[in-house]
N, C-alpha and C positions, 0 to 999 in steps of 0.2 A: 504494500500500500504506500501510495506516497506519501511522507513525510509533509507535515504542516506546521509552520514556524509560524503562531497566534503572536501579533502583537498590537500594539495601539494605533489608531488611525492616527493620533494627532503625532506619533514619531515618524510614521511616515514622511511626512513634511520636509525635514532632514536632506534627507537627499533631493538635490536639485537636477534640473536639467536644461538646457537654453532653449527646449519646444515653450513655445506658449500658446499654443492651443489642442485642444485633443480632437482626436480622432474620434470618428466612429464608427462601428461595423456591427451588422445582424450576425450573429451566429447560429450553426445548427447543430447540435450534439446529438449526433442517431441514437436511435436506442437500439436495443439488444438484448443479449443473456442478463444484465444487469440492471434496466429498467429500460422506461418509454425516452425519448427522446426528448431534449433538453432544447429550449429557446434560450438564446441570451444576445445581451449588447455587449458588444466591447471598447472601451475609451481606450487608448492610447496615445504617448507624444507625439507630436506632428509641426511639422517647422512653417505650415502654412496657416493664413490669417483665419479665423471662424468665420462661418457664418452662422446667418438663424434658421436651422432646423425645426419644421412644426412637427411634429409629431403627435397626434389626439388633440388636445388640449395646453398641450405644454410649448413652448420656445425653449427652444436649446441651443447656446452657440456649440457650434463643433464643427469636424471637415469628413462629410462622410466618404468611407472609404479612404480613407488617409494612409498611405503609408505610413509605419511607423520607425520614429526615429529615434535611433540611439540602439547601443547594443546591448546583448546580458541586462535586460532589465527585470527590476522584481515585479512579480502578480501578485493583486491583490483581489481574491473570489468575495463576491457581494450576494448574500444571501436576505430577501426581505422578509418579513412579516408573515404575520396571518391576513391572508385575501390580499396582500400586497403584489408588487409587479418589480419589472428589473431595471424600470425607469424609476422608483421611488424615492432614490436615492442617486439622483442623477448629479445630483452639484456637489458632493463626496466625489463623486466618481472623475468629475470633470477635474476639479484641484486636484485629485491623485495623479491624472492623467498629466495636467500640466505640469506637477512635480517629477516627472520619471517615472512614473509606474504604470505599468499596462494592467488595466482595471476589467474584469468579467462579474456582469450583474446577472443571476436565471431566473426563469420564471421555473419555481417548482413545478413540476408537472403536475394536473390537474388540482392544485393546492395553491390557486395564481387567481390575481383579480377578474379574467377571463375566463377561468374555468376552475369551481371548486366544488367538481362532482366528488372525490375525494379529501375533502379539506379538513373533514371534521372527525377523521377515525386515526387510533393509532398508528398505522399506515403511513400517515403522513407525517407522523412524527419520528417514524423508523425509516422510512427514504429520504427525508431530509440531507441528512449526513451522506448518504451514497451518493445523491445528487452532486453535492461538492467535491466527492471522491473522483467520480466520472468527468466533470469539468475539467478538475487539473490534471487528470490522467489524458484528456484530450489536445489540453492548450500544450503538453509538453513533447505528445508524441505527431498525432493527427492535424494539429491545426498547422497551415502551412507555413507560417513566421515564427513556430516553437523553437527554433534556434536563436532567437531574440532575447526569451525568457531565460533567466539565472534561474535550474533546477534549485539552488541554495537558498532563494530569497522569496520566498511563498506565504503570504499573510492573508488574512481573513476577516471582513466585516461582515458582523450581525446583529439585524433590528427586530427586536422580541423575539417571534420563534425561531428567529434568525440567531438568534443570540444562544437561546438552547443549542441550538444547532452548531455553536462552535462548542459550547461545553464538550458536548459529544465525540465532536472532531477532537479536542485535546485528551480526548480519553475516558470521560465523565462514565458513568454507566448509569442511567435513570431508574428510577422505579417507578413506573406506571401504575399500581396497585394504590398507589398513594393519589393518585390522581381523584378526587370529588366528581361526581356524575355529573354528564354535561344538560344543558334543560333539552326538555324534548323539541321544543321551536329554539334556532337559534335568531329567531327574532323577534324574539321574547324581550319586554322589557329587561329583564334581569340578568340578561346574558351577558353584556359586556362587564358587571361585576366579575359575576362566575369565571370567566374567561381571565380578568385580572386575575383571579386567585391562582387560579389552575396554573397560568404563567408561573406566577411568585413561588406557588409551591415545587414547580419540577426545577426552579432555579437552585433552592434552597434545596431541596435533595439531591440534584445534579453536583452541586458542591460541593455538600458534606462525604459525597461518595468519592471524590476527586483524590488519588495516592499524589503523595509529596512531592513523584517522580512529576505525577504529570502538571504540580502546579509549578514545575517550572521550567515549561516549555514556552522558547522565546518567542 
């Protein structure tokens, strides 16, 4: 399995590079023996000026399709939310970008703003992790500028279940028995409490489960 070096978005920043604006490109991660097929965006440096990209509802400066420049750069895999997408966190992605680092955002497979026929079963809380597994296993081997990427320098943002989701990755092991029943409508007034909790509790377990080895991994 590849190796995942977890560290702070805001150390990212550290390293510079002289692009100043990012790139942008659709990616496809087939699926297979290991799951359904992966959607993602990818930012990277690029030494030409941005424009404004519409995309749905949002403006985005970037240069689609950009080459990317600079070499041996670090990845950083972008994991969002619950019902979240892989633009969510597009202005994270774009700063990383500007700073040197080639940035992959996915839409969890059916567990995405588009599609959450699966969003609400443990399922989606156990492919999470593999999903990010399959990502860096693609951008290092499969994607065609993987020779770009420093195999050494591999980091990872995550926003709520996005966040379990690196516990995981750095080793965590969850217990799901611990988990509170979820309401039967999840459009139920009460849900988005329940759903707080649920978060807060598998944080709090995920952590207490965490060996010494794996809290410190860089």
């Amino acid at each position: 399995m590849t190796r995942i070096c977890l560290a702070l978005a805001a150390a990212f920043c550290l390293t510079m590079s002289t692009a100043q604006a990012a790139g942008l490109k659709y990616l496809h991660i087939p699926g297979g023996r290991d799951g359904p097929a992966i959607d993602a965006v990818m930012w990277s440096p690029c030494i030409k000026a941005p424009e404004e990209m519409q995309i749905r509802a949002l403006t985005i400066p970037a240069v689609p399709d950009c080459p990317i420049a600079g070499e041996r750069l670090p990845l950083v895999i972008i994991s969002h939310g619950y019902g979240g997408w892989y633009l969510g966190h597009h202005d994270t992605a774009e700063a990383l970008a500007d700073s040197g680092f080639v940035v992959v955002a996915i839409n969890h497979p059916y567990a995405n703003h588009a599609d959450m026929s699966r969003g609400n079963g443990l399922s989606a809380l156990i492919g999470r992790p593999v999903d990010i597994k399959r990502t860096i296993d693609f951008m290092l081997t499969d994607f065609p500028d993987s020779a770009k990427i420093d195999p050494q320098r591999i980091g990872f943002y995550g926003f709520s279940q996005g966040g379990y989701t690196g516990l995981v990755l750095a080793g965590a092991s969850p217990d799901f028995s611990k988990l509170p029943p979820r309401c039967a409508d999840p459009k139920a007034v009460g849900w988005v409490m329940t759903r707080i909790s649920i978060g807060s509790m598998m944080v709090a377990r995920i952590s207490a489960k965490a060996t010494p080895a794996q809290r410190t991994l860089k």
